[in-house]
Backbone bond lengths (Angstrom), bond angles and torsions (degrees), N, CA, C in turn:
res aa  C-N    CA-C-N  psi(-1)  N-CA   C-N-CA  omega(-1)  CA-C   N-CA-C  phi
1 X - - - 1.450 - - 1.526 108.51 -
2 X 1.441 113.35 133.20 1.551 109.72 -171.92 1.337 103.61 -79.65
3 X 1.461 110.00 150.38 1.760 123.52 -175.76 1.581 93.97 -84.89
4 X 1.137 115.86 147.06 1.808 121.53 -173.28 1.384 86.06 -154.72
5 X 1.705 109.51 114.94 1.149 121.75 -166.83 2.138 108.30 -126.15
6 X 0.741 142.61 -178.99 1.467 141.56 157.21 1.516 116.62 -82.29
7 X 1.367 109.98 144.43 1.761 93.85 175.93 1.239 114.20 -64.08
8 X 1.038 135.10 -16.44 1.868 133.45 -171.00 1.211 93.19 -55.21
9 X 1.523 116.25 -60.48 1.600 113.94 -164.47 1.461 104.16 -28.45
10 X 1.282 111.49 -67.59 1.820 120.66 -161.56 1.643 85.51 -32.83
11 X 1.335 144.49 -63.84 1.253 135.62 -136.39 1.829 97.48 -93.22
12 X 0.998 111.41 -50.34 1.895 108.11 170.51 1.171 131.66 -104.33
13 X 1.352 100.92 9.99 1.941 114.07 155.47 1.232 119.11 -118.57
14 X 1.412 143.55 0.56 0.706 156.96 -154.75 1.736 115.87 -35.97
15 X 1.623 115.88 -47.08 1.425 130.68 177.15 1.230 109.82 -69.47
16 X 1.518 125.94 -28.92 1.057 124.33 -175.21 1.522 128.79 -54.45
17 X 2.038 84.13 -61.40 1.997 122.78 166.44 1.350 97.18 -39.54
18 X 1.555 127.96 -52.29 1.313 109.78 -148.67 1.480 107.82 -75.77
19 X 1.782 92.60 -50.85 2.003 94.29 158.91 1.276 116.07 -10.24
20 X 1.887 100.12 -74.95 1.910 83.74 -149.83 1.499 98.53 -95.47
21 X 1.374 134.18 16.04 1.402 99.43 152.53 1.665 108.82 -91.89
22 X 1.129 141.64 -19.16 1.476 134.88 161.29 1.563 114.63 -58.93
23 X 1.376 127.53 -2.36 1.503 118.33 -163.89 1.688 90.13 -129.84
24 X 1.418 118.47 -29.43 1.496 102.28 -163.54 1.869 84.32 -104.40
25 X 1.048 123.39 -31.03 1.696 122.44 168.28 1.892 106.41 85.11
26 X 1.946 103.94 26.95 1.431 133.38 173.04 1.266 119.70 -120.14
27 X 1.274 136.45 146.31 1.272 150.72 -141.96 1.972 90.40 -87.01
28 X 1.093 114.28 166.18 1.324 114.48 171.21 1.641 113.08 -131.32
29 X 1.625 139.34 98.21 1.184 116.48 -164.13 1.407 107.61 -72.03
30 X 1.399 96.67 179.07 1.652 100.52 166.97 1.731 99.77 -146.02
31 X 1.390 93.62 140.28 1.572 97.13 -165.70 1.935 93.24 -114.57
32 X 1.838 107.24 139.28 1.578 105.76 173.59 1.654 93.64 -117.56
33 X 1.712 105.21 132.35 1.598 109.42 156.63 1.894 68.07 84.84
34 X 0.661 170.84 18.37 1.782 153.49 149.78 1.506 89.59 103.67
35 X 1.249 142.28 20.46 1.378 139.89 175.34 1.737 117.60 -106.43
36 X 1.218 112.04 157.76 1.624 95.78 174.41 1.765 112.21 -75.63
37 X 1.108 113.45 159.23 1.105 106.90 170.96 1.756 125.59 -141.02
38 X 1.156 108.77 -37.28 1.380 119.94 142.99 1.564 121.19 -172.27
39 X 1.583 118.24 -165.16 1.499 119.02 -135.94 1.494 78.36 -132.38
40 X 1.703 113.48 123.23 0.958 123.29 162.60 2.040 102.26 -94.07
41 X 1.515 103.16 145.37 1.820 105.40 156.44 1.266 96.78 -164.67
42 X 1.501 89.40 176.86 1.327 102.54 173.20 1.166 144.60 -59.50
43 X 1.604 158.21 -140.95 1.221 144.11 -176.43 1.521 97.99 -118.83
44 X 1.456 112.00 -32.54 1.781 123.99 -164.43 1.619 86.44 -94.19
45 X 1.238 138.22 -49.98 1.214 118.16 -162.86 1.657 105.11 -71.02
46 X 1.300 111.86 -49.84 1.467 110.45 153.18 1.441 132.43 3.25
47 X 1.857 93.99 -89.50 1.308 101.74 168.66 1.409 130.21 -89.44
48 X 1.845 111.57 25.74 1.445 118.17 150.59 1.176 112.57 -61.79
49 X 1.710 98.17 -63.08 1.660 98.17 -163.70 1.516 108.92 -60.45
50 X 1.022 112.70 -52.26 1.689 117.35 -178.39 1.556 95.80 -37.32
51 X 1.368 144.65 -82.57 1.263 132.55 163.87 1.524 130.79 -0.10
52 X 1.717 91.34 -59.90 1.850 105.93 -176.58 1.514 77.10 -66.77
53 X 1.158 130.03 -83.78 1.364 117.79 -129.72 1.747 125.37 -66.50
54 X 1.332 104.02 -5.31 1.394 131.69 158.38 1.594 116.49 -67.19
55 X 1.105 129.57 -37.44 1.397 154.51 173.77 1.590 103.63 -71.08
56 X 1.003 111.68 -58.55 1.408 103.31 -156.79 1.977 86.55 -92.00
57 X 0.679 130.06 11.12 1.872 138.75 -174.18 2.086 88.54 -106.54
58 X 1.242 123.69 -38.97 1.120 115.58 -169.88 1.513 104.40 -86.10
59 X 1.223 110.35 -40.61 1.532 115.17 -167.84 1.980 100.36 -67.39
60 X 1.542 113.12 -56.12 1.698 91.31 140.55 1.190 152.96 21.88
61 X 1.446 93.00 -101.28 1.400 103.21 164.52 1.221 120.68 -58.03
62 X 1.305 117.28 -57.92 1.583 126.86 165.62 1.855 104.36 -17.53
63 X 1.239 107.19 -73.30 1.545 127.62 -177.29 1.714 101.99 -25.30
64 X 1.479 87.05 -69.73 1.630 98.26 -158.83 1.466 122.35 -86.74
65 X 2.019 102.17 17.21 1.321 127.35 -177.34 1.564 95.30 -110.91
66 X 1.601 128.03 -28.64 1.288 125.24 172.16 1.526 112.67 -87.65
67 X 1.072 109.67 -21.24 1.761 110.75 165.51 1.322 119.28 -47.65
68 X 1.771 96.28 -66.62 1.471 112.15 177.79 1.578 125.71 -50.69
69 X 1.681 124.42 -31.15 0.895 115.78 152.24 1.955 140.73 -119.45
70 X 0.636 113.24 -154.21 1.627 117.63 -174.35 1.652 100.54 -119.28
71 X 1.426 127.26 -17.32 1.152 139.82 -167.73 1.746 126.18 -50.86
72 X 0.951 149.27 54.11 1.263 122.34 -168.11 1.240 136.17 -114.05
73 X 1.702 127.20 138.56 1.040 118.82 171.54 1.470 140.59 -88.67
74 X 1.207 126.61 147.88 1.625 112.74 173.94 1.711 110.89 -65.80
75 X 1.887 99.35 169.37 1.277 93.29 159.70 1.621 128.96 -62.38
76 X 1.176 127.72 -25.67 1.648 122.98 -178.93 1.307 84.64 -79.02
77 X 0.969 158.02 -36.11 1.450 136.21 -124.14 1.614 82.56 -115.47
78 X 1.257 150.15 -23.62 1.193 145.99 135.45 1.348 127.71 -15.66
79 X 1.281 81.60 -85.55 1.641 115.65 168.21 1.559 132.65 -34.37
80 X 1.560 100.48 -56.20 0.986 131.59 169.00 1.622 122.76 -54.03
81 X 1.156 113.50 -32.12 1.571 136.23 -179.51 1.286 103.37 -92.57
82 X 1.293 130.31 -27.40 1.522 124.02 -173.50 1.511 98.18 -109.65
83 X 1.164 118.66 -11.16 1.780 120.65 162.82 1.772 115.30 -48.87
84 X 1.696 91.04 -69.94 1.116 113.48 -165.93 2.043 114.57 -63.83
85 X 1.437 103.14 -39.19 1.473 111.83 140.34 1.618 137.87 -13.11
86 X 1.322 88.50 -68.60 1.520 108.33 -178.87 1.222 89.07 -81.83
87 X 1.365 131.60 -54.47 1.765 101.33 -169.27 1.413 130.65 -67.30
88 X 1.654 111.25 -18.77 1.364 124.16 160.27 1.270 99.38 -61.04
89 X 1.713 143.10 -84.59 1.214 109.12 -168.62 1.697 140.49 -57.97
90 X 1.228 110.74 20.41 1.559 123.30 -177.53 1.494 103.27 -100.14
91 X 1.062 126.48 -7.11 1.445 137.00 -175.84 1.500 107.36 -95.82
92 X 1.707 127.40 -10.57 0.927 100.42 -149.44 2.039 91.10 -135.49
């Protein structure tokens, strides 16, 4: 269940906020005037989602890059192309 807190807290709870978004690893809102106003978290959950949401933005593309064609490669045949790659640039 999300914590929905007042903005004051941030300024005279401050140790608390940081607690439970570092311990529960969930955003904490803060509401001004009884409204939301913004989303306190942590730094790691942060740059989880930023991660996820990079991930699931590539896989995407991926999607609507296998739509577009009929094309496909195997795993060696992947592999195999980015092998031979790297060993060309080791030569040089």
């Amino acid at each position: 269940m999300p914590q929905i807190r007042p903005v004051s807290d941030l300024r005279n709870h401050f140790p608390d906020i940081s607690k439970a978004v570092h311990e529960s690893k969930e955003p904490v809102f803060l509401t001004k005037n009884g409204y939301g106003d913004m989303v306190v978290m942590s730094m790691e959950t942060f740059e989880k989602q930023q991660y996820e949401a990079e991930l699931y933005l590539k896989l995407r593309e991926a999607e609507l890059e296998a739509q577009a064609t009929e094309k496909r490669l195997s795993h060696s045949e992947v592999f195999g192309s980015l092998r031979k790659k790297l060993e060309g640039n080791r030569d040089v």
